[in-house]
C-alpha positions as CSV (number, residue, x, y, z in Angstrom):
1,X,-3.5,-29.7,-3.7
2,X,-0.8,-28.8,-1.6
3,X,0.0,-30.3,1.4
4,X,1.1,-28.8,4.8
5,X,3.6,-30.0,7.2
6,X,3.0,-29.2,11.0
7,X,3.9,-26.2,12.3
8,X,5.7,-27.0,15.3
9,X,4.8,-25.8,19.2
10,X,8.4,-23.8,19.5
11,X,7.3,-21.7,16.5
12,X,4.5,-20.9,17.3
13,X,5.8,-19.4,20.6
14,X,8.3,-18.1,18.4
15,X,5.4,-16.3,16.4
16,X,3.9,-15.3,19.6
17,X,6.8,-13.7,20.8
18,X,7.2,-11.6,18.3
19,X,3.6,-10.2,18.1
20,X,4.3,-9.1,21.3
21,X,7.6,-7.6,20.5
22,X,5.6,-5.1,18.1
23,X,3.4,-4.5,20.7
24,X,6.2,-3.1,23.0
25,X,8.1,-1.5,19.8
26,X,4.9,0.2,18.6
27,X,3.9,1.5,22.4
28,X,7.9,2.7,22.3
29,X,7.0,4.8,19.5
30,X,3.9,6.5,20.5
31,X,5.0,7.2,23.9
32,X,8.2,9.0,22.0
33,X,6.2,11.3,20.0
34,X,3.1,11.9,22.3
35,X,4.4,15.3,23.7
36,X,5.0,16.3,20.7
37,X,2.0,17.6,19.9
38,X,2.2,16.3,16.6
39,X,4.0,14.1,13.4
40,X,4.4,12.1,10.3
41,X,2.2,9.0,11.1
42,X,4.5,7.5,8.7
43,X,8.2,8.6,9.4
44,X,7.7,9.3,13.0
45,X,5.7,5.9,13.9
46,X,4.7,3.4,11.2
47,X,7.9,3.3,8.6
48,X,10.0,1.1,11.7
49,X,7.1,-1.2,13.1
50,X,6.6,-3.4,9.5
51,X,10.6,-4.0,9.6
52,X,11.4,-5.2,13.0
53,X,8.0,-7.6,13.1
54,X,9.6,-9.6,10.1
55,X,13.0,-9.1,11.3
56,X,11.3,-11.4,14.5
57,X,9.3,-13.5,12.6
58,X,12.6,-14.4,10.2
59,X,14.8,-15.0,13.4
60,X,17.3,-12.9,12.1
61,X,18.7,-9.1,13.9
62,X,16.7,-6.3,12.8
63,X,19.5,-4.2,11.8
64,X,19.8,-6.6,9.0
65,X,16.7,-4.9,7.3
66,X,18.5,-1.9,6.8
67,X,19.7,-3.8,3.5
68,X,16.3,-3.2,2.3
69,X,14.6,-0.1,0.3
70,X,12.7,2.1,2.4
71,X,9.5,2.5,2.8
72,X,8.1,3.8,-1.0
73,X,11.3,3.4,-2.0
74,X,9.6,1.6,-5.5
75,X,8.4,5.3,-6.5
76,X,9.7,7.4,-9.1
77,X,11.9,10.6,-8.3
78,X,10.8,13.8,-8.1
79,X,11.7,15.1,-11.4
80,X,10.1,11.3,-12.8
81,X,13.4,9.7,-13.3
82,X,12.9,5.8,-12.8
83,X,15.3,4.7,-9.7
84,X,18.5,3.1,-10.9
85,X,18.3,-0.3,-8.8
86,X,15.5,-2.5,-9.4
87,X,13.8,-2.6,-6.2
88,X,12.3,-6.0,-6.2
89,X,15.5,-7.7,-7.2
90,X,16.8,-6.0,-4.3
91,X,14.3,-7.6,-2.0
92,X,14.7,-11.4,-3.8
93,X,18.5,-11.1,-3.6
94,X,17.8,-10.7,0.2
95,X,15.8,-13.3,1.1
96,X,17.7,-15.6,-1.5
97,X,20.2,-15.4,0.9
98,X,18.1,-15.5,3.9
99,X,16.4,-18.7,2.5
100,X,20.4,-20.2,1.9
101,X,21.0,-19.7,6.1
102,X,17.8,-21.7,6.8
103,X,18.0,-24.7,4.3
104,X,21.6,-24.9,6.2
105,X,20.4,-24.6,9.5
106,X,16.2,-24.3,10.3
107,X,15.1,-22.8,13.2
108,X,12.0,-22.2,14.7
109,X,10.5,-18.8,11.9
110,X,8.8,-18.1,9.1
111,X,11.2,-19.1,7.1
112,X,11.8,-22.2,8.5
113,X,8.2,-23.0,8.2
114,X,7.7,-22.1,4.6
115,X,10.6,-24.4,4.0
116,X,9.6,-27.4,5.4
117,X,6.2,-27.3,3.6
118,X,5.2,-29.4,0.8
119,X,3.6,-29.0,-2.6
120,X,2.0,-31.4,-4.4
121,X,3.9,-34.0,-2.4
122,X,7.2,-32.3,-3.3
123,X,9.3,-29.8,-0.7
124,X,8.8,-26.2,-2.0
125,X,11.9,-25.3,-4.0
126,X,14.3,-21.9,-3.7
127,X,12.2,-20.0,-6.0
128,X,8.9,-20.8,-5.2
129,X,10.0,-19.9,-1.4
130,X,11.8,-16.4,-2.7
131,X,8.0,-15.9,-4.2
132,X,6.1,-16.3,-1.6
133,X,8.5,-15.0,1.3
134,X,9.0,-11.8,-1.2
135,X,4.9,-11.3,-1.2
136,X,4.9,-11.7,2.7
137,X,7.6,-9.5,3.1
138,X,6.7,-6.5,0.7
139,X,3.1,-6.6,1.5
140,X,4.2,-6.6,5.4
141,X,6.0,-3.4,4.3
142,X,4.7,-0.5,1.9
143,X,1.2,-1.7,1.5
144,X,0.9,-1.9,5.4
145,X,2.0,1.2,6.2
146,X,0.4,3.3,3.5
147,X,-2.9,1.8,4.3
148,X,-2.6,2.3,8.3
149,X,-1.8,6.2,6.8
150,X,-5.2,6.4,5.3
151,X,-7.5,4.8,8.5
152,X,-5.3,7.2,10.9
153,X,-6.5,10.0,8.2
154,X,-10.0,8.5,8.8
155,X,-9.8,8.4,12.4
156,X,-9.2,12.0,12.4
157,X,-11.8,12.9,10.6
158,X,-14.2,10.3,12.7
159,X,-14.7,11.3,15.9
160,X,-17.3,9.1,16.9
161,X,-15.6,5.8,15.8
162,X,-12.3,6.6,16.6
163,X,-13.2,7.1,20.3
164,X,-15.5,4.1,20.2
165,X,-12.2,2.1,19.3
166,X,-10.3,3.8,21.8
167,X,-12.7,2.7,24.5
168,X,-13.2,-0.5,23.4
169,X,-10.0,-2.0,21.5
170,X,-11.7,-5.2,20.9
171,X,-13.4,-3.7,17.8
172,X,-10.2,-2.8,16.7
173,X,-9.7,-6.4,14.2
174,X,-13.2,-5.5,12.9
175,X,-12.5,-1.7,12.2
176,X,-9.0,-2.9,10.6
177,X,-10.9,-5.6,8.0
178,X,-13.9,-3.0,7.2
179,X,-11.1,0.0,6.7
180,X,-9.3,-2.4,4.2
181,X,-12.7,-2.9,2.3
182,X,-13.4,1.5,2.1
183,X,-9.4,1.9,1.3
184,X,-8.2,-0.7,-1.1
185,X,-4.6,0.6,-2.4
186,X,-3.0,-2.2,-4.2
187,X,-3.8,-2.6,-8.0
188,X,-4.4,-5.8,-9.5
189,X,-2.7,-7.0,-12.7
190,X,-4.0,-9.4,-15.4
191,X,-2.3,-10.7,-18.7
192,X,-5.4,-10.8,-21.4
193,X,-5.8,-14.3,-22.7
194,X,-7.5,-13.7,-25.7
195,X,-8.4,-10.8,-28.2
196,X,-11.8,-8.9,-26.3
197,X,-13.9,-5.6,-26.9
198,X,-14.9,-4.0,-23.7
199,X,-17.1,-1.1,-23.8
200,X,-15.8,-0.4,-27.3
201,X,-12.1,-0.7,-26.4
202,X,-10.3,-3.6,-27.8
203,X,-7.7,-5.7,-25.8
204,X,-5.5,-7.7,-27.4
205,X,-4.1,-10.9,-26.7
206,X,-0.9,-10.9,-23.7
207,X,-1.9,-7.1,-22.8
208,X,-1.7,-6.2,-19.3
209,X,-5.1,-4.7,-17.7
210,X,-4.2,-3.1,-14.3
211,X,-6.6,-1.8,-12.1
212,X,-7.7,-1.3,-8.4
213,X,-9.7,-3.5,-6.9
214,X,-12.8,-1.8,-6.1
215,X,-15.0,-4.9,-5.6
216,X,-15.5,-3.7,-2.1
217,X,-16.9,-0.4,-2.7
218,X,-19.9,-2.3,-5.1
219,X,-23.4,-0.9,-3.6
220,X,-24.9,-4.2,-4.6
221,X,-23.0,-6.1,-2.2
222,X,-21.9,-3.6,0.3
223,X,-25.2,-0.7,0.6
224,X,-23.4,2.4,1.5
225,X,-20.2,1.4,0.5
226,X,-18.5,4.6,1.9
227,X,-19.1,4.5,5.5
228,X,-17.7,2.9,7.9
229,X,-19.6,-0.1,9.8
230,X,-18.2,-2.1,12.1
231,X,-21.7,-4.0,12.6
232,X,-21.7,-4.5,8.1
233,X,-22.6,-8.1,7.2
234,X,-19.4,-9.6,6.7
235,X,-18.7,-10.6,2.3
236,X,-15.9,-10.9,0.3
237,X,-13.8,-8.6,-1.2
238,X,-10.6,-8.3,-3.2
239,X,-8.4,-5.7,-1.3
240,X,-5.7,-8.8,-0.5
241,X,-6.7,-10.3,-4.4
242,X,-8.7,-13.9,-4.1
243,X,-8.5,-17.3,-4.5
244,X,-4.8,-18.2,-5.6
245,X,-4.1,-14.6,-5.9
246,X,-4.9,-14.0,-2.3
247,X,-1.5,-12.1,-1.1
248,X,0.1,-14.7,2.1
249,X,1.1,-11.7,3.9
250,X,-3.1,-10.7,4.4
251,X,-3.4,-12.3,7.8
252,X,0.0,-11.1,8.8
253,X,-1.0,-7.3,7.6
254,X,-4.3,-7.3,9.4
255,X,-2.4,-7.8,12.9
256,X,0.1,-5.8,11.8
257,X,-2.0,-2.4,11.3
258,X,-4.3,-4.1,14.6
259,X,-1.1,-3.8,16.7
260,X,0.0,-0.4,15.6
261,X,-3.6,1.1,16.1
262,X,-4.3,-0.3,19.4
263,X,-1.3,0.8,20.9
264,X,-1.4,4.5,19.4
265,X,-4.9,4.6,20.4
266,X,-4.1,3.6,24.1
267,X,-1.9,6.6,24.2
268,X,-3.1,9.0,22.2
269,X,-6.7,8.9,21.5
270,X,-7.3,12.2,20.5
271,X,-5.8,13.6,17.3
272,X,-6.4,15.5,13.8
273,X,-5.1,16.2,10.8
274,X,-3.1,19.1,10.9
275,X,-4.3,21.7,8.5
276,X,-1.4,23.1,7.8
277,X,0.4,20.1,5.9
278,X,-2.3,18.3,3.4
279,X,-1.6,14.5,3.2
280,X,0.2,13.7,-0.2
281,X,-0.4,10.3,-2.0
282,X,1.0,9.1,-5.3
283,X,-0.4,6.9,-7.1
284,X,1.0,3.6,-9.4
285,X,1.0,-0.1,-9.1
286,X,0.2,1.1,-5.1
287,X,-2.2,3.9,-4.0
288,X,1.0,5.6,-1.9
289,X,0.7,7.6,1.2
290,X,3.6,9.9,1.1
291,X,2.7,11.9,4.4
292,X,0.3,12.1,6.7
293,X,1.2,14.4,9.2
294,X,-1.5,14.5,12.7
295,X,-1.5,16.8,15.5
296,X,-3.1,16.6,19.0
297,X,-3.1,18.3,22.2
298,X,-0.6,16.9,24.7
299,X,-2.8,17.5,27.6
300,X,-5.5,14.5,25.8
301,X,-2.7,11.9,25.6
302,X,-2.4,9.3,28.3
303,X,-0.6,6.6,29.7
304,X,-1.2,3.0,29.2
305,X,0.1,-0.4,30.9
């Protein structure tokens, strides 16, 4: 069993800080394109919010996430040429280094806090950290945003609950968690153990099975999987994967899209997809949103504290 060390008081402010950072850079954002009239969800709102909250949670200046891929930037070219840099060793070289700065000098972030845990009695070492602070990190980023894509592409379809939300933003956790459970995006992995047969298909020994993970959309467990209710009897699913596979980033995702969708919501409640520009997804090891593009009349949009 693993053991955690205390997470101290100045963190936590620390943590708390930064939540309300987003909060301010994400009302920035709306209130820059809300006489518009329309945009990207993605490019002209979510793509910069993911960034800069890890930038604050890591203590470190948010210019240094520029060093990163952006957003999608795992997906194959247009003509379905593989990219040239591998993307992930991009992100581990990263917080390698990052992890270097804190063993040298801790402060009070994430980082910090991962570092000065324990497992099994022992401190967690640089690899184990670059694991887990690399799941944080890229589930904070592509799988955040694309998913926030597809409930803004609800919401606009979904008068009735979107407006509910936007009148009362305290539903706004529950409507994030039952979203993830209609939209699940990432795909699972798993290495087969032993030779099996599987509805006459035969899987061999150390093949990979990847799939999504559609346990949430099973009518047994969740009747009418499909629709949207914020009142459903709460259940598990495996949109964030379970037990050990559980991504660490879940908790941070969930206030994540929650910050982004109550402050767009406070200032532009009414909105729809714009005809004229279909959303595009591609699919792989995550279900990508690669533009959702909204529109809304100016006159609808308001101001908010």
């Amino acid at each position: 069993m693993a053991r955690a060390s205390s997470v101290t008081a100045a963190t936590l402010v620390s943590w708390l800080g930064t939540a309300i950072r987003s909060a301010a850079l994400a009302a920035d954002a709306a209130r820059s394109v809300r006489g518009q009239g329309g945009c990207d969800i993605i490019g002209g709102y979510a793509a910069a919010i993911p960034p800069a909250l890890f930038a604050g949670l890591a203590g470190i200046e948010a210019g240094r996430m520029d060093a990163l891929p952006g957003y999608a930037g795992y997906l194959l070219g247009d003509e379905g040429s593989e990219l040239g840099e591998p993307v992930m060793e991009r992100f581990a070289a990263f917080l390698r280094q990052l992890i270097a700065e804190r063993r040298a000098e801790p402060g009070d972030d994430i980082i910090s806090a991962l570092l000065a845990r324990a497992v099994n009695d022992r401190p967690v070492d640089d690899d184990e950290a670059v694991d887990i602070a690399t799941a944080l990190l890229t589930g904070g980023l592509d799988t955040v945003i694309s998913l926030f894509a597809l409930m803004m592409r609800h919401l606009a379809q979904d008068d009735a609950l979107r407006r509910k939300l936007a009148a009362e933003p305290a539903l706004i956790p529950a409507a994030v968690r039952e979203l993830t459970r209609r939209f699940p995006i990432m795909t699972k992995a798993r290495v087969v153990r032993q030779d099996e047969t599987l509805d006459g298909v035969t899987l061999k020994a150390g093949e990979m099975v990847v799939m999504p993970p559609l346990h949430g959309l099973d009518a047994a467990i969740f009747p009418d999987p499909l629709r949207i209710d914020l009142d459903r009897r709460a259940a598990r699913h495996c949109a964030y994967g379970d037990g050990v596979h559980r991504c660490p980033g879940s908790n941070l995702a969930e206030v994540e899209m929650a910050i982004m969708l109550q402050e767009w919501l406070a200032r532009i409640p009414e909105f729809e997809l714009d005809p004229g520009e279909p959303v595009r997804m591609q699919g792989g090891v995550l279900g990508t949103v690669v533009s959702c593009r909204l529109r809304w009349d100016p006159a609808t949009t308001r101001g908010a504290a």
